[in-house]
Steps between C-alpha positions, in 0.01 A plus 500: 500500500225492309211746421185588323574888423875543592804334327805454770844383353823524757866558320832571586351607848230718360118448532285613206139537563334586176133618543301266272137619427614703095174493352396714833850732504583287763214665742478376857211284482419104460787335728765737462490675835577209673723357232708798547522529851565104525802513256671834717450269828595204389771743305642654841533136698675381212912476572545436193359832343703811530277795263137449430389681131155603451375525117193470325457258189355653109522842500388619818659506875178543686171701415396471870162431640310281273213742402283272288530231808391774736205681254392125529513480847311825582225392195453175714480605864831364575736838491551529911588152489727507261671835635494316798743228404677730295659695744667236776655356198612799350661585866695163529649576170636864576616414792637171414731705215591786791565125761733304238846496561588520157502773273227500266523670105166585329584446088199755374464378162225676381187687678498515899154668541321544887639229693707396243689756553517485856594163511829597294534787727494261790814344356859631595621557183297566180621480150307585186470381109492807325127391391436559878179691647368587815202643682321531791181474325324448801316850455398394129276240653343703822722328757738550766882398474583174679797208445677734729492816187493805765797335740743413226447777219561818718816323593638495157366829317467684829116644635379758178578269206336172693197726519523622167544113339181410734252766465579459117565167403693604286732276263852521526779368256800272565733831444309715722477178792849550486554856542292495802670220667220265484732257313850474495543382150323502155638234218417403149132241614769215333763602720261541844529086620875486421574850677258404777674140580842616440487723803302250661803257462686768559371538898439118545845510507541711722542422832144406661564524873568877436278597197191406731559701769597764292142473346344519879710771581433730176091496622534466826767813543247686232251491775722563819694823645928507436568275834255216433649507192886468550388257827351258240811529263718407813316203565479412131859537460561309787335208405616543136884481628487182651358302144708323310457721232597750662822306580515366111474904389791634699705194345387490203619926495803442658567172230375719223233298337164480507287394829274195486237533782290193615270696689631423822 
């Protein structure tokens, strides 16, 4: 697939959507939206993709809204209209991250600012170069969180540091990301794509059948009382047990070698 502001490669299994707009910090304006949310849907129908990876290209991941786009917007009269198509787009996207089957690894390779950093936050797993910032510099700019910042950031750093980070907007290092759980690793910035795609392999070859529902089940059981939650990992189970994969993993242990799963 081809784009104007988003590079999209597929490997070994893994889909790597690189945001594309550098001279911008890879800010969420021109095509990229829909770019974006294209590649994860066309990502999550794919059979043939296992892990999506979300990076940005130069040395940013994403600076968020596109502030000179919108100062131009507002100097012209066109600000509500642009706001307005904004925000459906920016709501397929979330939600078609939370929707895909597959798990999805934000490489943060250099500032996440505003809705940059939400959109890494949106991810499952985050993992940093060491050059690595992030801020929810919403409040810098007179503006309200959005790209889902007060949903996913109390989650991670729990209810007094999310309001901390956004009545502040303050700046926070790769080191300190990772003390407060917002990303699970932090790696040399010439180490970040090989860490990032290695563990990427690494689930691709997992078994995809299970990893999936496991994904569904980790969000959906977040959100749900103790017997919702073991009623969904019966049925899960269930229908993991009668894949082949499942069959190819209880051989494959009792043979003492490693499975191969074929996703079915």
């Amino acid at each position: 697939m081809t784009y104007k502001c988003l590079l999209y490669e597929i490997k070994d299994g893994v889909a790597t959507l690189t945001l594309n707009r550098p001279e911008r910090l890879n800010a969420l304006g021109d095509t990229l939206r829909d770019d974006l949310v294209d590649a994860i849907v066309q990502s999550s129908a794919d059979p043939e993709v296992r892990v999506m990876v979300v990076t940005g290209a130069g040395k940013g991941f994403c600076s968020g809204g596109d502030v000179k786009a919108m100062n131009e917007a507002r100097e012209s009269g066109r600000e509500r209209s642009l706001m307005d198509r904004i925000a459906p787009s920016r709501d397929r996207t979330l939600l078609a991250m939370r929707d895909a089957p597959q798990p999805i690894i934000a490489a943060v390779n250099g500032a996440a600012a505003g809705a940059g950093m939400n959109l890494a936050l949106a991810c499952d797993i985050r993992i940093a170069s060491s050059a690595a910032k992030f801020s929810q510099a919403f409040v810098k700019r007179g503006l309200h969180p959005d790209w889902g910042g007060t949903y996913f950031l109390p989650r991670l750093v729990g209810m007094a540091k999310a309001c901390e980070l956004t009545f502040t907007g303050d700046v926070i290092d790769a080191p300190e990301a990772l003390r407060l759980g917002l990303v699970s690793q932090v790696v040399a910035p010439e180490e970040l794509m090989p860490s990032v795609l290695a563990l990427a392999r690494k689930i691709a070859a997992g078994p995809p059948v299970a990893i999936r529902l496991a994904k569904r089940a980790l969000y959906r059981n977040s959100e749900c009382g103790l017997r919702e939650a073991l009623e969904f990992e019966t049925f899960a189970q269930n229908a993991c047990t009668e894949t082949e994969d499942a069959r190819e993993g209880i051989r494959a242990f009792v043979e003492k070698r490693a499975p191969v799963f074929r996703g079915r």
